[in-house]
N, C-alpha and C positions, 0 to 999 in steps of 0.2 A: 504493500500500500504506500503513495506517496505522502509525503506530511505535507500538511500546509503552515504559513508561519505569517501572524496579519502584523504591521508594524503600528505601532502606535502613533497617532496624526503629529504630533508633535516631531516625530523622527520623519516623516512623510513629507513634509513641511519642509524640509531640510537638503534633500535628497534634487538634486537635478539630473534630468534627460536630458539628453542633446544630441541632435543629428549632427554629425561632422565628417565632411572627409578625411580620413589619417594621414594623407600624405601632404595635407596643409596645415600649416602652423596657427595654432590657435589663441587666442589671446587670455583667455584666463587661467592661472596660475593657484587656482585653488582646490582644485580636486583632489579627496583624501583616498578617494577606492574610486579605482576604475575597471569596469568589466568589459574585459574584451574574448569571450568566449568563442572558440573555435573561429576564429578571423586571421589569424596570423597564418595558418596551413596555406591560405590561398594568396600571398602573398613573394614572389621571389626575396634571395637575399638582400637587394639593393633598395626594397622596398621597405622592409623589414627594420631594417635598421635608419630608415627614413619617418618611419612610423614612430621607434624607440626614442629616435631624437626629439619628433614633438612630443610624447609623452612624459620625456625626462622635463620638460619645458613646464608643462602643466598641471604635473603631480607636485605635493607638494612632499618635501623630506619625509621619511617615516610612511609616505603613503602607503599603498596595496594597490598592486596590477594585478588581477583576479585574466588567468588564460584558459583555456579547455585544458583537460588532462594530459591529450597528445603532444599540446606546443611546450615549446623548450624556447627558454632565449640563451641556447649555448655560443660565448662568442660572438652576441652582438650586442650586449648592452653592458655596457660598466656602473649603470645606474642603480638598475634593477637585481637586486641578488635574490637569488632561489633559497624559499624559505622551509617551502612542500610542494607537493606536487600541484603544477595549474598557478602556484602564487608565490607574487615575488613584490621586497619589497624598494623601497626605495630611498635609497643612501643620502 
């Protein structure tokens, strides 16, 4: 059975969506978790690490990149360190 898990409005409140393309540089610098699940597979290396660079841009210290279980950032980001599987944080 799957669980389900409701946040409380006050954390709901908190929380932002955003459409963006990854491979352009975005302007806010305050993101603590970001979820990028199963997106990195379809992407070559030069993209990859095109991606890493805006993200190191707009996480903030200590954040969470949250990735599908399969992606790896082995060898392309100095940012992001592997904390468990799927999640890395940021330096």
């Amino acid at each position: 059975p799957r669980e389900c898990f409701e946040l409380d409005k006050s954390i709901v409140d908190k929380v932002k969506f955003v459409r963006h393309n990854l491979l352009e540089r975005m302007n806010d610098k305050s993101f603590h978790v970001v979820f990028l699940r199963n997106v990195m597979i379809y992407f070559d290396r030069e993209s990859k690490i095109k991606v890493l660079a805006n993200l190191e841009q707009t996480t903030v210290s200590g954040g969470y990149l949250i990735l599908g279980l399969s992606e790896s950032l082995n060898d392309i980001s100095q940012q992001f360190r592997y904390t468990t599987t799927g999640v890395y944080k940021r330096v």
